[in-house]
N, C-alpha and C positions, 0 to 999 in steps of 0.2 A: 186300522181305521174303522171307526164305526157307520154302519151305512143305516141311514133313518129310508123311511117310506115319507115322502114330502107330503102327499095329500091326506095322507093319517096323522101326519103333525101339524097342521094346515087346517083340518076338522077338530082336533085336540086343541089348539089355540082358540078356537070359535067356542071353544065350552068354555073354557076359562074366560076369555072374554067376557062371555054373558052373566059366568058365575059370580067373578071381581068384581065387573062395571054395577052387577046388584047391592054388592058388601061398601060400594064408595059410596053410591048413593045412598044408602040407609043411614053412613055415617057422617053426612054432608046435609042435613036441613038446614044449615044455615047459609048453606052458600045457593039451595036452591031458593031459599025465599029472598036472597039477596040481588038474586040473578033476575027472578020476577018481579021484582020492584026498580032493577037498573034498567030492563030492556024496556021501557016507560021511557026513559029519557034519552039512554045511548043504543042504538043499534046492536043487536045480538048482546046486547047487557054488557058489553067491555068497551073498552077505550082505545082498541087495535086489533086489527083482525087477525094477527097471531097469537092472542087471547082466548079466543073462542074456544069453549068446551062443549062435547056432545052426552047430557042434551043441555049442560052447562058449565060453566067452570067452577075449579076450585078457587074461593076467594081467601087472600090469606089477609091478617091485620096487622102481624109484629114480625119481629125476625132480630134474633141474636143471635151473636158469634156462630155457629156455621147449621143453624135450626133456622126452621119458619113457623108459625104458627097459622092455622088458620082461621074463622071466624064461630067455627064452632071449636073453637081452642084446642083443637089435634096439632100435636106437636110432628114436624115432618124433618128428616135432615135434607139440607136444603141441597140438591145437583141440580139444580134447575141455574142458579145464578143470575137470573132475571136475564136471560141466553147471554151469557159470559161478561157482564156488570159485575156483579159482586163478585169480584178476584180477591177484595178484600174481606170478604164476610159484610156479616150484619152488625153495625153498631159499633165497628171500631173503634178503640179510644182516641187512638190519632185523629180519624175523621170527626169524632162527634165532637171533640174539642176543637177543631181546624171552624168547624161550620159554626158553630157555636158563637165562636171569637167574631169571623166573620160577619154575622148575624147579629150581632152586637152594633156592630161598627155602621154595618149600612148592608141593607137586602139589593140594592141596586143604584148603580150611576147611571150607564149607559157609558161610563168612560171607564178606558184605562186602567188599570192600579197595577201598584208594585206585585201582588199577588198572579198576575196574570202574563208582567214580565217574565216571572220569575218560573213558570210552568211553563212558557214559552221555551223558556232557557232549556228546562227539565227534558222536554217534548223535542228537542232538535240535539240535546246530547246523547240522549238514550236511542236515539230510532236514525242519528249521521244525516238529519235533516239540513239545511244552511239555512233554511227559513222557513214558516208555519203561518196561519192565519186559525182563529179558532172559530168556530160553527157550535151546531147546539143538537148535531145529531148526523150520526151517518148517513142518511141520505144528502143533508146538506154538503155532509163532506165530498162524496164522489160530485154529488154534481159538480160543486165550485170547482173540484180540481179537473175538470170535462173540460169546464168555463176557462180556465187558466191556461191548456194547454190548446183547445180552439185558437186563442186569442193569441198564444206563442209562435205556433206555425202556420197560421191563417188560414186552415183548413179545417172541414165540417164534418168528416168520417169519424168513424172510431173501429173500435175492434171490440167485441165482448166474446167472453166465453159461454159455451151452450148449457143452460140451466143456470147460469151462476145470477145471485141476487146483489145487487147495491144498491137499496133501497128504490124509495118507490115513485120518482121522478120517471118520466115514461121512457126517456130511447135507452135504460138500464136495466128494467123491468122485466126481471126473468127473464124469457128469449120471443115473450110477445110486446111489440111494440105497435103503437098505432100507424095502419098504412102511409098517414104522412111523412113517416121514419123511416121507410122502409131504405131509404135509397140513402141515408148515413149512418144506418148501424150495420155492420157485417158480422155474422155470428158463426164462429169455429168451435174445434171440440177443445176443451182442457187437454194438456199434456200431448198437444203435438204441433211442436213448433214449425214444422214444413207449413200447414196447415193458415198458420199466422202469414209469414212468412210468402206463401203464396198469395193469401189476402192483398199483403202491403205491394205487391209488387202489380199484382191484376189492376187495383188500384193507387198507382204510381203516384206523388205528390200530392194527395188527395185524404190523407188518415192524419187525424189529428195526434188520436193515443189509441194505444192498445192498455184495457183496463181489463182488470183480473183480480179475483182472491190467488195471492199467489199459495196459500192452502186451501184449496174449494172447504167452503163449510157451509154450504146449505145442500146436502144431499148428505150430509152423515160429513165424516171428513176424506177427504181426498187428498193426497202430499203430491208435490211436483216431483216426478219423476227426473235421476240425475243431469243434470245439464240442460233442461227447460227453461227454465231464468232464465239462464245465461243467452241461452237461445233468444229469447224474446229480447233481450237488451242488445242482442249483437246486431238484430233484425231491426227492432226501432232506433239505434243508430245509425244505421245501412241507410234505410228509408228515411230517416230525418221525424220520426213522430216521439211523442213519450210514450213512454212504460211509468202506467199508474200501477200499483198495487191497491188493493181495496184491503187493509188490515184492520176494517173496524173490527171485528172479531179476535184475529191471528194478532194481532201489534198488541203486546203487554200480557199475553196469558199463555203464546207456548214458548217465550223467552226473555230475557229480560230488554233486550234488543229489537224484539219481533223478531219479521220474518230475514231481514239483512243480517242479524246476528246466526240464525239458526243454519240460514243456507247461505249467506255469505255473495247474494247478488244484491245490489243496489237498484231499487226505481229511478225513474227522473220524479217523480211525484207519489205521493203515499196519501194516503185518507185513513185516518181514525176515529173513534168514540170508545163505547163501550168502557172496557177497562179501565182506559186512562184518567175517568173521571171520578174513579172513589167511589160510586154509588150514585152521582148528581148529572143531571145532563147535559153534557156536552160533545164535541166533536173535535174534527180538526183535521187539518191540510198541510201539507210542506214538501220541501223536496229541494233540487238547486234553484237555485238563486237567480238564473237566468230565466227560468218559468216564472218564479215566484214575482218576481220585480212586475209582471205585468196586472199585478192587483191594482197597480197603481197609474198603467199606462190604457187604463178600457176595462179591463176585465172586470164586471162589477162584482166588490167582494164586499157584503154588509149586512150587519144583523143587531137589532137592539140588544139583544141579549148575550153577543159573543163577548168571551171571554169574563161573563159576570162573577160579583166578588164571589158567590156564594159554590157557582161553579170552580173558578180557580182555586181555591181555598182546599176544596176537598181535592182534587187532582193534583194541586203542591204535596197535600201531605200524603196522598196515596204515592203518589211515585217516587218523594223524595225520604219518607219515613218507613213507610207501609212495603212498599213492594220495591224491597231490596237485592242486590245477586243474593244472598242467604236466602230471602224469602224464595227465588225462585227451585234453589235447591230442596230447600222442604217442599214446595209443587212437585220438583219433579220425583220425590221418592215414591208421593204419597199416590202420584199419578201414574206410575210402574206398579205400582203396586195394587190397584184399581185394575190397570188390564192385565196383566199377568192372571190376578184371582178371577173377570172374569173369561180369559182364555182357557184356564182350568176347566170352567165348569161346560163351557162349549167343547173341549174336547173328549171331558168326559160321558157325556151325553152323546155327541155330533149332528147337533143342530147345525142346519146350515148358517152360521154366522163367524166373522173376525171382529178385532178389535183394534184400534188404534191410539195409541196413546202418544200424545205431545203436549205433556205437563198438564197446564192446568186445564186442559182441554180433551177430550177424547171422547169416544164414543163405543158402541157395539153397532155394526151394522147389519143385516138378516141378509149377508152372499155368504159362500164361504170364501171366495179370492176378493182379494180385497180389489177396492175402485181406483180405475184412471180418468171418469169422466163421467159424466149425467147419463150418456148410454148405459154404463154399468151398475149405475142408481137402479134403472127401472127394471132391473133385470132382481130387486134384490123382493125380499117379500115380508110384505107389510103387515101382513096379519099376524105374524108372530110377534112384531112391534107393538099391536094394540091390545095384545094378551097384554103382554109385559106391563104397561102401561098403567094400568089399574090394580096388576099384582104386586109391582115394586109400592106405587101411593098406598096401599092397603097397608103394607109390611111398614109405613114411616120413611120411605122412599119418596122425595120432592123431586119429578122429574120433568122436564118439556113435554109439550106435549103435542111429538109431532118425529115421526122415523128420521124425517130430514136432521134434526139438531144431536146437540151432542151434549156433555155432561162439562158443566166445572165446578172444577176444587177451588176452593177460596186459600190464605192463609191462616185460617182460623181451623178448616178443618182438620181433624186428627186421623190417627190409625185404626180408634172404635169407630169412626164414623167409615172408612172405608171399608172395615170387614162386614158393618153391617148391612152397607150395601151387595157386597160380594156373598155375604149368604143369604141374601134374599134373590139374591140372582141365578143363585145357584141352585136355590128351591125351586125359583122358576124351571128354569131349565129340565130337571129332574120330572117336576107335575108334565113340561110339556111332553117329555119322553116317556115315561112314566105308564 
């Protein structure tokens, strides 16, 4: 086992840091004079504050099959995946014909179409839902299904996990919520179901759901340790609440089933986006039939825009052409083979970091044991992250931009796309020990 000196690798990172973040920006004038002309109209010059770059972002304009480009035409291969959207790549043929056709036909009703049945259909066979309603984004989705299960059990609590995100409605909001909330959100750790468990029971008759990534993935990834799930559905049975899942992330990119396929528990309620939609935006809800029915009994469930053509269109053909069991098997080689190459270069070196790989998703995180919970987040260390950061983008590396996220593979990318990430990771590693 190799033993580093952490604050000789920690000061080594700070040099790289300053020496990359010089080499991005010399090679990015177009995205800083883009950035001075957006922050004029939009706040910190983006259109979401997971956007933001320091002391700006990279702006990209194109993107094909598993590349981006950006606005000064640096070609990058894309891990970033607009944070696990593009599972199918860029510009797919299925998609751009799907959207195309649609687009032809009509850019919006406000109603209904067979296209939207039919993803309906797609969305409740693939993920053992018995009924769905479609939204226009992940926050939309946790919330409504919040809304859905208040309104099942007549009760105002909930249960969240500590550090965990579902978007940005307030009593879900990371683990700060406003004083008004205090006395219906209760906040436990990931991965220990006494913990829940004691919750529902302290507060007897009184918890609506217990809402969760049942894979944490805003802290790096996080896997539920064996028999968790299970745990929490025995517990919100016991208790009489739902068990949401929060799979806008995890539903469609580390199985072809999500997370019921991969570990084999079932929610009373699920929330999706991201993946399922092709590249286009959307969301979505479901679960049993006895929650779901109350869209219709109070629970207000509405949106101009749910289920529109242009949306359904690309999410028929991403999940019924595009991301098939075969496609998930080329994820998953190409995604072994991503962390394996780089656990290599982590063990050869012995930076303090692991890796985790679940298909089209994984990440590296800066601990070396790997995490059970947001405690084990802040224990892990960032400024090797923000080395990396500007040295992968330099090398043609498109990555997030932020320790907490993680990497995906689309189906378009290949083998040279992975090793080229893996030796550039590996060079990192090397300068930072070095």
């Amino acid at each position: 086992m190799i033993v580093v000196d952490l604050e000789r690798l920690k000061a080594r990172a700070a040099e790289i840091a300053e020496e990359e973040t010089g080499k991005l920006l010399s090679t990015t004038p177009g995205s800083k004079q883009l950035y001075e002309r957006a922050t004029k109209s939009l706040p910190s010059g983006v259109s979401s504050n997971f956007q933001v770059g320091d002391p700006y972002p990279i702006y990209l304009q194109r993107g094909k099959g598993s590349s981006v480009w950006d606005v000064d035409g640096t070609e990058y291969r894309d891990f970033h995946g607009g944070f696990g959207v593009n599972i199918v790549g860029h510009a797919h043929p299925k998609i751009v014909e799907a959207l195309t056709k649609a687009a032809q036909n009509a850019i919006h009703f406000a109603v209904t179409t067979p296209d939207t049945v039919a993803l309906a259909e797609a969305i409740c066979e693939r993920f053992q839902l018995e009924q769905m309603r479609f939204v226009n984004s992940g926050t939309e989705a946790t919330m409504d299904a919040l809304r859905v299960a208040r309104a099942a059990t007549g009760r105002d609590k909930i249960i969240k996990m500590e550090g965990s995100y579902h978007g940005h409605h307030d009593s879900v909001l990371f683990s700060v919520v406003p004083e008004a909330l205090w006395d219906t959100v209760i906040i436990v750790p990931f991965n220990d179901a006494s913990a829940v468990g004691q919750a529902l029971s302290d507060n007897e008759g009184e918890v609506a759901a217990v809402i969760l990534e049942p894979v944490m993935m805003n802290i790096g990834i996080v896997e539920p340790n064996p028999g968790y799930l299970q745990a929490l559905r025995d517990a919100c049975e016991q208790h009489g609440a739902a068990l949401i899942y929060d799979e806008v992330k995890c539903g469609g990119t580390i199985a072809y089933g999500g997370t019921t396929e991969r570990y084999g528990v079932r929610p009373h309620l699920a929330a999706y986006a991201k993946a399922i939609g092709g590249g286009s935006t959307i969301g979505a809800f479901g679960g049993e039939a006895r929650f779901m029915e109350w869209v219709g009994k109070g629970a207000a469930q509405q949106g101009t825009f749910n289920g529109n053509p242009l949306s359904s269109a690309a999410g028929l053909a991403a999940l019924t052409q595009v991301l098939t069991k075969d496609a998930y098997d080329h994820l998953g080689k190409l995604g072994q083979m991503l962390a394996e190459g780089c656990s290599r270069a982590i063990a050869e070196t012995g930076i303090p970091a692991h890796t985790v790989d679940l298909g089209a998703k994984g990440c590296v995180s800066y601990r070396a044991e790997k995490l059970t919970n947001y405690r084990d987040f802040l224990q892990t260390h960032p400024e090797l992250y923000w080395a990396s950061y500007p040295w992968m983008v330099n090398r043609g590396i498109f990555m997030t931009p932020g320790d907490e996220e993680q990497w995906t593979i689309s189906v378009q990318h290949t083998e040279e796309d992975i090793r080229t990430y893996v030796d550039a990771f590996g060079e990192f590693c090397q300068a930072l020990t070095g």
